[in-house]
C-alpha positions in Angstrom: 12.3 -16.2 -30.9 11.1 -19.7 -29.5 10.1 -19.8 -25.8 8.7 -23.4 -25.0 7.2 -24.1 -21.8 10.0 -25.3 -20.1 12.1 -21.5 -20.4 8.8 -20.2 -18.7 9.5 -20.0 -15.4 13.0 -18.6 -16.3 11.6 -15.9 -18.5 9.1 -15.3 -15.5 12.4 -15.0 -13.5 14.1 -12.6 -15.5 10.8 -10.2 -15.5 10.7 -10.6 -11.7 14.4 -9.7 -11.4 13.9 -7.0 -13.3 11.6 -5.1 -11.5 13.2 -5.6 -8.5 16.0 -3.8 -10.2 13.0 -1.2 -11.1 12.5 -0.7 -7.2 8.9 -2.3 -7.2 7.9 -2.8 -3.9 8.1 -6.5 -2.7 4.6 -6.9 -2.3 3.7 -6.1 -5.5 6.5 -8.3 -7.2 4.7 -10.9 -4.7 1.1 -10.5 -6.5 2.6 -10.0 -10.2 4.3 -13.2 -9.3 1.1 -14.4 -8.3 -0.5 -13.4 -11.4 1.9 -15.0 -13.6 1.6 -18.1 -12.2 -2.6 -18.1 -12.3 -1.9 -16.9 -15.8 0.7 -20.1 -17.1 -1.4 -22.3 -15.1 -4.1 -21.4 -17.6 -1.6 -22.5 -20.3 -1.0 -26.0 -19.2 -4.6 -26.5 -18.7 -6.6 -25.2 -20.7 -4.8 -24.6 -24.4 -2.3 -26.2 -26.0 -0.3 -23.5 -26.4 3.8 -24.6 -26.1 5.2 -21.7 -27.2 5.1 -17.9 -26.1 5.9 -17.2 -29.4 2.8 -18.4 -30.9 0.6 -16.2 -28.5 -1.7 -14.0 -30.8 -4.0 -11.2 -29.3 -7.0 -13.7 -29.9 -5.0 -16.6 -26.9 -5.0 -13.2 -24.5 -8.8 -12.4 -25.6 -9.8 -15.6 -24.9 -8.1 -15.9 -21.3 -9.8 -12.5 -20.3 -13.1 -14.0 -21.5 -12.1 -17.4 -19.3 -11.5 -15.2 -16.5 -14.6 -13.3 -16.6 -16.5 -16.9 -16.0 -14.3 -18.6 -14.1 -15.3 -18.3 -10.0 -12.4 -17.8 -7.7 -11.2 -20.8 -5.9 -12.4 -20.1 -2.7 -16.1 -19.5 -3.4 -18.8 -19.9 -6.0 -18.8 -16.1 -7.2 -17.3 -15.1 -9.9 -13.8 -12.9 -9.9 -13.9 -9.3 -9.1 -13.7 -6.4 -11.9 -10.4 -5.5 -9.6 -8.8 -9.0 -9.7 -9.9 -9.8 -13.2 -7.7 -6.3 -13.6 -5.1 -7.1 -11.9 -4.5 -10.6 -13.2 -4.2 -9.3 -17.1 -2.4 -6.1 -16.1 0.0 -8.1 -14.7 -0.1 -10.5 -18.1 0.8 -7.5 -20.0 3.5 -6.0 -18.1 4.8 -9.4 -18.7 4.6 -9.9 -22.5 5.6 -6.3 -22.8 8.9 -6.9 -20.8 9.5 -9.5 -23.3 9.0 -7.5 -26.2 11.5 -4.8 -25.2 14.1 -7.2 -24.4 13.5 -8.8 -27.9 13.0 -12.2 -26.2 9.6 -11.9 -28.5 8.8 -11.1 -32.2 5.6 -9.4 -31.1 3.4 -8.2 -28.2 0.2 -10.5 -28.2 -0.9 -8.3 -25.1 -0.1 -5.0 -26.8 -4.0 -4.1 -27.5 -5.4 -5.5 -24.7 -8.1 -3.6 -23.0 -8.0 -4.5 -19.4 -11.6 -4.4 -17.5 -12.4 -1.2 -15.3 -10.1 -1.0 -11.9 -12.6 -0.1 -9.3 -10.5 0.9 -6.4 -12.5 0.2 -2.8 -13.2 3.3 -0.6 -11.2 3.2 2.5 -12.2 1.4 5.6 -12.6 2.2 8.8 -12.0 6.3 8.4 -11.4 7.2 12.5 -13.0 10.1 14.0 -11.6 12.6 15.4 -12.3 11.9 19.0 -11.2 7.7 18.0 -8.1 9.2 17.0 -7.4 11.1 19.9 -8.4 8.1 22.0 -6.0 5.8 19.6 -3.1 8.7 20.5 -3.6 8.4 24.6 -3.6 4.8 24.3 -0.2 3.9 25.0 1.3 4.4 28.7 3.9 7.4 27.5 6.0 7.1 31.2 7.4 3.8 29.5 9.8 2.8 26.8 7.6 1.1 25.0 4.8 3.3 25.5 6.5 6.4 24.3 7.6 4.8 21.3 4.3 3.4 20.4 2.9 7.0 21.0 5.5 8.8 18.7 4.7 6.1 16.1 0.6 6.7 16.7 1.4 10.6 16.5 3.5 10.1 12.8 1.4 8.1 11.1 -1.6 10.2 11.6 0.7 13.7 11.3 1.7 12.4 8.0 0.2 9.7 6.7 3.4 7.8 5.7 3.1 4.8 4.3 3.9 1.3 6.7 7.1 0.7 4.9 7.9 4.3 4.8 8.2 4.9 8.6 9.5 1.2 9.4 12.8 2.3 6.8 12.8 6.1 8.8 16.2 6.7 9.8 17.8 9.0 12.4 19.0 11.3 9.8 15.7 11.7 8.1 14.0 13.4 11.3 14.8 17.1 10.6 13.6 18.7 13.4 14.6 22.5 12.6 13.0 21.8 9.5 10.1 19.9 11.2 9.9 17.6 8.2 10.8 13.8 7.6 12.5 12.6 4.7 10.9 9.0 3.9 11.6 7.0 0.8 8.5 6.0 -0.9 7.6 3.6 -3.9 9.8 3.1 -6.5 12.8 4.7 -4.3 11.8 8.0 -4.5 12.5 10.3 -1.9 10.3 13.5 -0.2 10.0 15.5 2.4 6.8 15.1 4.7 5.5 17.7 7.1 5.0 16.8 10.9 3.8 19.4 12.6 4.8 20.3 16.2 2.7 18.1 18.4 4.2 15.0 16.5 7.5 16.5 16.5 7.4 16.7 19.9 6.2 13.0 20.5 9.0 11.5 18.5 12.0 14.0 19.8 11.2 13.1 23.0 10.9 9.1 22.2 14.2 9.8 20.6 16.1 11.0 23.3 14.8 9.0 26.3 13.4 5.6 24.7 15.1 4.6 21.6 19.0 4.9 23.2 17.7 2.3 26.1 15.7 -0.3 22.7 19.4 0.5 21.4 21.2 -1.1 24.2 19.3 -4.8 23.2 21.3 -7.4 20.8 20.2 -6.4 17.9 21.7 -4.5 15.2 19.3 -1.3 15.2 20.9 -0.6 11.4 20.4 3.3 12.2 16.3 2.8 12.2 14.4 5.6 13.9 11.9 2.6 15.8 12.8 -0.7 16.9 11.8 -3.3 18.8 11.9 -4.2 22.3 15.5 -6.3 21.6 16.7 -3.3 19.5 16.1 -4.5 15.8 14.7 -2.3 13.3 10.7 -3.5 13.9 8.9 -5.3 11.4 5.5 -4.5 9.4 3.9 -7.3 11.7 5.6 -5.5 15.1 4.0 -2.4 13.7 0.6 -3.7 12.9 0.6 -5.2 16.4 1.3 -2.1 18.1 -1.8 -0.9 16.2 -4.1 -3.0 16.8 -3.3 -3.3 20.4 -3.6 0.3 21.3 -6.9 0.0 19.7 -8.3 -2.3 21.1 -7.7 -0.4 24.5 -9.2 2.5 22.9 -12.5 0.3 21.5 -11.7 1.3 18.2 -13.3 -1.6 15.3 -11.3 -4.8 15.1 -9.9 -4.1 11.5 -7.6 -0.9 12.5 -4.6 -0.6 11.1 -1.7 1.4 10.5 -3.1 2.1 7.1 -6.4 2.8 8.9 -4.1 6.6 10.3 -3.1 6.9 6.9 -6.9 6.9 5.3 -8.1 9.0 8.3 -5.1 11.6 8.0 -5.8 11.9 4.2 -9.5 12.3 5.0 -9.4 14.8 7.6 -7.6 17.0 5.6 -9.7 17.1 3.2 -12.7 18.1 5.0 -10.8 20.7 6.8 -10.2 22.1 2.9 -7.2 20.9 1.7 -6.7 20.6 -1.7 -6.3 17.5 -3.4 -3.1 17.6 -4.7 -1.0 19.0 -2.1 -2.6 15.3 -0.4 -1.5 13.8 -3.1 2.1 15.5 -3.1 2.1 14.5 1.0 0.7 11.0 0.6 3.5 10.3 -2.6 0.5 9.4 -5.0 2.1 9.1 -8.3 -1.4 9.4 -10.2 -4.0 12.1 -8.8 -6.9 9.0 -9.1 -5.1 7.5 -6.5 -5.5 10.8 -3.9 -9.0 11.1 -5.4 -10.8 8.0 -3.6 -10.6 10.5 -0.6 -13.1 12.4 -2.3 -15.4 9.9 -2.3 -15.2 9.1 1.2 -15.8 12.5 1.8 -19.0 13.0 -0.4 -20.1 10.1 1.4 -20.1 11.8 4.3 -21.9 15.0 3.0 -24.6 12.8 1.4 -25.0 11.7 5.2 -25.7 15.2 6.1 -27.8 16.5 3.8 -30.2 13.4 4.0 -30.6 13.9 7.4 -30.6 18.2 7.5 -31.9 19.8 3.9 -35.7 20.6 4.1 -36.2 19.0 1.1 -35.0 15.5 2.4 -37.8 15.5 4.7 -40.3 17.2 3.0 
C-alpha cells in the first residue's frame, strides 16, 4: 500500500494517536515525535525515497550508518550510542505500527539491530545527612512549608515518580494501610509503602495545610498537593520546590525531584534490599532498569576498598 510523502505526517499522526491511546507517557510521545521527525527529515534530504512502501531493510541500514557519522547539531561530536538508540528504536516502533495496521506490505525495520543502550548512572546520589538537611529545609509552622515537607518526606519514603505524586489523589493515601496507591507508566496502578515518619508528614499537611491551598480559585480536581492558588501543582511547581529547599540546604545545583528518587532507590540497596522488591517499589517494568542502582553502589564499594584493603596500598 502506497504511502507518498505527503500522507507522512498523517501516518506519523495516527502512530502518535495511538500510543496515546496505549497510555505512553507524554514525554515520551514528545521524543518519538521527535525522532520521527529527525528521521523523515533524513528522507527529504538525503534519498530520494517518495514512498514508505519502497523502504527495504538496506534504506534503514543505511540511515543507521548516516547516523553513526553524522555530529549532532549543536556540537562537533558525533551522536551518542544512547541517542543513535533512541532515534532508530523509535524508527522501528514506527514502521512496525504500520505493519500491524496493514498500512504496509512489509516491515523494512523488522531486522534491525539497534546499537547498545547504555543507560547513564544516576546523578547526584544524596547522602544521608544531605537528605536529612534537604527534609528540615522547609519552615513546617507554615502552609507552604508543611506541604513542601510532606512532599520532601514522599518522594524520598517512596521514590515515586514526578508524575506519580503530582496525579496522588486524596483517596490514594491509605493511611491504616500506610501505603499510597499511585498510577505509574502505562496506567498501571500499585501500592507504594510510606513508612510512618512520612505518613505522619503528609497526614498532618493534609489536615491543617491543604484545606486552607483549597480555599484559593482554583479547581484543586481532588489532588493530594497543590499550589499556593489551590490548583493541582505542576512538574515545574514541583521541581521549584526542589530546588529551592536545596539550595537552603547547600545541596549541588542539579537536585531534583528525581535526585530523592535515585537516592531512595540507592539507600536501599546498601542497607540490603533486594533488587527486585526495588524494582516492584520503583514500578520498573524491566529488572535492567532497577539494576543501574547496582552500579552506583559498586561504585561506591570500589571507593572503599581502594582506600581500606591492605592490598591497595601495599
Amino acid at each position: 500500500m502506497a504511502a507518498p510523502k505527503a500522507k507522512w505526517p498523517i501516518l506519523k499522526a495516527q502512530y502518535l494517536e495511538h500510543l496515546k491511546v496505549q497510555n505512553y507517557a507524554p514525554r515520551t510521545i514528545e521524543s518519538i515525535e521527535a525522532h520521527l521527525r529527525f528521521f523523515f527529515e533524513y528522507l527529504e534530504e538525503e534519498t530520494k525515497v517518495g514512498d514508505l512502501a519502497e523502504l527495504a531493510h538496506e534504506d534503514l541500514a543505511a540511515y543507521q550508518t548516516w547516523l553513526y557519522f553524522t555530529p549532532s547539531r549543536t556540537s562537533d561530536k558525533p551522536l551518542s550510542s544512547t541517542v543513535q538508540h533512541n532515534r532508530l528504536w523509535a524508527v522501528r516502533g514506527f514502521f512496525r505500527g504500520l505493519f500491524r495496521k496493514g498500512l504496509l506490505f512489509h516491515d523494512p525495520a523488522a531486522t534491525l539491530e539497534l546499537p547498545k543502550y547504555h543507560r547513564p548512572l544516576p546523578r547526584g546520589i544524596l547522602k544521608p545527612d544531605q537528605v536529612l538537611a534537604l527534609l528540615k529545609a522547609p519552615d513546617a509552622e507554615t502552609v507552604l512549608g508543611l506541604r513542601d515537607r510532606a512532599i520532601l518526606e514522599v518522594l524520598y519514603a517512596t521514590g515515586i515518580r514526578n508524575a506519580e505524586l503530582l496525579t496522588l489523589t486524596l483517596d490514594a493515601v491509605e493511611r491504616e494501610a500506610g501505603q499510597l496507591r499511585v498510577t505509574g507508566k502505562g496506567g498501571k496502578e500499585r501500592a507504594v509503602p510510606l513508612g510512618t515518619i512520612a505518613l505522619n508528614w503528609l497526614w498532618r499537611y493534609l489536615l491543617e495545610a491543604r484545606p486552607r491551598l483549597a480555599q484559593g480559585p482554583g479547581p484543586g480536581e481532588g489532588r493530594a498537593f497543590l499550589s499556593r492558588s489551590g490548583r493541582p501543582l505542576t512538574r515545574c511547581g514541583l521541581g521549584a520546590i526542589v530546588g529551592q529547599h536545596a539550595r537552603k540546604a547547600g545541596l549541588p545545583e542539579h537536585t531534583s525531584p528525581h535526585t530523592l528518587r535515585h537516592t531512595c532507590a540507592t539507600h536501599l540497596l546498601q542497607a540490603g534490599a533486594d533488587i527486585r522488591s526495588i524494582q516492584v517499589l520503583l514500578g520498573h517494568v524491566s529488572l535492567s532498569t532497577t539494576q543501574v542502582y547496582t552500579h552506583v553502589d559498586i561504585t561506591d564499594l570500589k571507593k572503599v576498598h581502594r582506600a581500606f584493603h591492605p592490598r591497595e596500598n601495599a
